[in-house]
C-alpha positions, -999 to +999 in steps of 0.1 A: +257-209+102+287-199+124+296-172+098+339-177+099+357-158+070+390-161+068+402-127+049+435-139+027+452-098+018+473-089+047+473-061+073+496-029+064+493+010+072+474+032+053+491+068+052+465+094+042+473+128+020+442+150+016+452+169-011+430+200-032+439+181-064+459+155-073+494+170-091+505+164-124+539+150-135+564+172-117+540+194-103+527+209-069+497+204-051+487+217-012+483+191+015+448+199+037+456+170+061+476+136+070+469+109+090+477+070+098+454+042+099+455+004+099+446-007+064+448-033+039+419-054+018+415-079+042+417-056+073+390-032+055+372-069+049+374-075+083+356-047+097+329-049+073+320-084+083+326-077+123+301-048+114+277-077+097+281-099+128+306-123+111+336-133+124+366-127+104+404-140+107+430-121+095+457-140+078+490-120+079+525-115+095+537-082+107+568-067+113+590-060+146+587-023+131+572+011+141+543+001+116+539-031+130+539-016+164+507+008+151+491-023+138+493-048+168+480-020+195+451-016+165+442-050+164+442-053+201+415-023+202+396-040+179+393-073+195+400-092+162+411-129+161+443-134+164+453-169+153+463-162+119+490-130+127+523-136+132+550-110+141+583-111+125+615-104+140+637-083+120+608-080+093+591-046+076+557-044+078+535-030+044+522+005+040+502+022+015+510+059+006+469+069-002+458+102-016+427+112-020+419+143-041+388+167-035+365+143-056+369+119-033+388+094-055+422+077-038+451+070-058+478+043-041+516+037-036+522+005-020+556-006+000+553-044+002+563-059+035+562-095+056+521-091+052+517-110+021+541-141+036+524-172+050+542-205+060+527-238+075+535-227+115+506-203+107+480-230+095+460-236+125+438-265+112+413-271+144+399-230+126+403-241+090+381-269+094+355-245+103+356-216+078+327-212+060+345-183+035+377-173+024+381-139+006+415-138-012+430-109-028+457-109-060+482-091-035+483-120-012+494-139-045+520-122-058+544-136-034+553-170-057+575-182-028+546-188-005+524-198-029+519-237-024+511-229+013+484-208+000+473-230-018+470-259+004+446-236+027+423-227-003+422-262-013+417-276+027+389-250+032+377-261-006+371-299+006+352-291+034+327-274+016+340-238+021+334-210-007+360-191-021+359-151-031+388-136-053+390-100-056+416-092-083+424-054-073+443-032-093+475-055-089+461-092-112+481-086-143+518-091-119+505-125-103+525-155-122+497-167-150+498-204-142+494-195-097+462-175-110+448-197-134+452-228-101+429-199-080+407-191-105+398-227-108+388-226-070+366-195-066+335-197-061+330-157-063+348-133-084+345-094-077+364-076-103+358-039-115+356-028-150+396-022-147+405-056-131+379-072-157+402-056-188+438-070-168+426-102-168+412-105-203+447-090-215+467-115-198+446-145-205+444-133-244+401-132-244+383-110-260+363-090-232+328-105-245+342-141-231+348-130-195+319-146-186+321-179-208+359-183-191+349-177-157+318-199-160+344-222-178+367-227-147+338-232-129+333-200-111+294-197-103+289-159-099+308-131-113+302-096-101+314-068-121+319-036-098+314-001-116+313+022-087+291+044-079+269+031-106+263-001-090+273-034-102+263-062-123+261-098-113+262-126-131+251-168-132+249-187-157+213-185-159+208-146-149+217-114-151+212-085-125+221-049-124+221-026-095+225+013-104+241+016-069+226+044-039+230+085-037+252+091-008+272+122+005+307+102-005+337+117+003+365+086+000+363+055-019+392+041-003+379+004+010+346+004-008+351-023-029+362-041+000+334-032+019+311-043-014+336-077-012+324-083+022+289-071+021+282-099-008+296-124+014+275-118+044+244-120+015+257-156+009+264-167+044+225-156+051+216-178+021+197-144+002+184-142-035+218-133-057+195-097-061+201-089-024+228-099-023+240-075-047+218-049-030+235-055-001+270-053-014+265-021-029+248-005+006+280-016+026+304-003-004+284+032-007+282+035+032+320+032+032+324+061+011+310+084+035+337+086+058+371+096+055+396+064+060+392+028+053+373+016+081+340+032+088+320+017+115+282+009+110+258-023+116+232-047+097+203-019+103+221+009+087+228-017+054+193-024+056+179+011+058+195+021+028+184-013+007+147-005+015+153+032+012+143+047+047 
C-alpha cells in the first residue's frame, strides 16, 4: 500500500487571537497573544498523514501575495509535494481570522481567496492514477465555477478504485444542493459533527433519525459522527461503535477534527477493524488539541501510546 492522499480544502493563513474570553456583540475583550501560521483543512490534513507516514498532496493555488509568500516558504520547510499547487499572478491568497478563548474553543472568520480554485492545467494524471484516498472538504466545493473539474478528479480517482472522505465543516449548508448531492453519491467516508450532521439534514429536508438510512442510501459505507471531546460514533450498516474519546491537557481545538479526518484514514489505508480505526481517529484529533496552532507535530508511537493507554 503506497499510502497517496490527495487532501482536496486548500492551503490559506491561519491568523491567531488568544483572547481571555471571547466578546460579546459590541463589546471588549484583551488580546494575550497573535501569531501566523499556514493553515487550512487540507494543510492540517496533510500534517497529520506526513506524521502517520502517508504521503499527502495538497491540492490548491496560491496567491502572488504577502500570504502566499508566508505559505510557499512553509511548504518548502516542510518538504510537502508539490504537484498539485499552483501560484497565481495577480491572485489573493485565503486567510482565516481564528480566536481561541481561554477554554480552548476557536471561533473562525474566513476571507476566501484563489485556494479553493482548480482547473485542468493542475490535473497531473501520471499521480491520480495512483491515489489511494482523497479527503475533500465542503469549502473546496463552494466554488460552483470549478466544480466539473472537481468532479472529474473525484470520479478518475473513483474508477480506479480509490476511496473518497467528505468532511462537511461548518460551511455544507452554502454548497449548491444538486454539486453536494453528485459528492455525496461518491464518498466512501463521511465525518460530520453533531453541527454539520443538523446542516445537512436541514437542507436535504430529513428528519435527523434518517441520516443514516440517506447516507447508506447514496451508498456511503461508514459514517462517523464527531462529538468532540466525547469521542465519536461510527457507523455501517451492520454495526455501531462509540468511542468516549481520551483525557488530555487540551488547550486548542483548532485542526482536531482534521487531525481525527486524517487519523481514520490512515486506520483504512492499514486495513484495521472500523473499532481502531475510530480509536485511532480520536488519539490523532485529542493529541492535536494539546498544542496551540493547527499543526502539532507527533508520530504513529505517540497515537499508539495513547490507544493502548501507556
Amino acid at each position: 500500500m503506497k499510502k497517496n492522499v490527495l487532501a482536496l480544502g486548500g492551503i490559506v493563513v491561519d491568523k491567531y487571537l488568544l483572547v481571555e474570553k471571547y466578546p460579546i456583540k459590541g463589546g471588549d475583550t484583551f488580546i494575550k497573544e497573535n501569531f501566523q501560521s499556514v493553515g487550512g483543512c487540507a494543510t492540517n490534513v496533510a500534517v497529520t498523514l506526513k506524521n502517520l507516514n502517508c504521503t499527502p498532496y495538497i491540492v490548491s493555488k496560491i496567491g502572488s501575495d504577502e500570504n502566499g509568500e508566508f505559505i510557499k516558504k512553509y511548504i518548502e520547510k516542510q518538504y510537502f509535494k508539490e504537484d498539485f499547487i499552483k501560484l497565481e499572478e495577480n491572485q489573493k491568497t485565503g486567510y482565516c481570522i481564528t480566536i481561541v478563548d481561554e477554554e480552548g474553543e476557536r471561533t473562525f472568520m474566513t476571507y476566501t481567496g484563489c485556494e479553493n480554485q482548480l482547473d485542468y492545467s493542475m490535473i497531473k494524471h501520471e499521480i491520480i492514477k495512483n491515489i489511494d484516498f482523497v479527503y475533500l472538504t465542503a469549502y473546496y466545493i463552494l466554488d460552483e465555477e470549478n466544480f466539473q473539474e472537481k468532479l472529474y478528479v473525484l470520479n478518475n480517482i473513483k474508477n480506479q478504485g480509490g476511496k473518497i472522505m467528505f468532511d462537511p465543516g461548518a460551511l455544507v449548508s452554502s454548497v449548491n444542493l444538486k454539486n453536494l448531492e453528485q459528492v455525496l453519491k461518491l464518498t466512501d467516508i463521511i465525518v460530520p459533527n453533531e453541527k454539520e450532521k443538523k446542516q445537512i439534514c436541514k437542507v436535504f429536508s430529513i428528519k435527523e433519525e434518517y441520516f443514516l438510512n440517506y447516507c447508506f442510501e447514496k451508498g456511503i459505507n461508514y459514517i462517523t459522527v464527531k462529538k468532540g471531546e466525547k469521542g465519536a460514533y461510527a457507523y455501517t450498516k451492520e454495526k455501531q461503535y462509540k468511542f468516549n474519546g481520551y483525557n488530555v491537557n487540551s488547550v486548542d481545538t483548532t485542526g482536531a477534527g482534521d487531525s481525527f479526518a486524517a487519523g481514520c484514514i490512515y486506520g483504512f489505508l492499514m486495513n484495521y477493524s472500523l473499532e481502531n480505526i475510530l480509536k485511532i481517529g480520536c488519539a490523532c484529533g485529542a493529541i492535536a488539541t494539546t498544542k496551540i496552532g493547527p499543526n502539532v507535530k507527533f508520530n504513529e508511537k505517540d497515537v499508539m501510546k495513547l490507544v493502548k493507554g501507556d
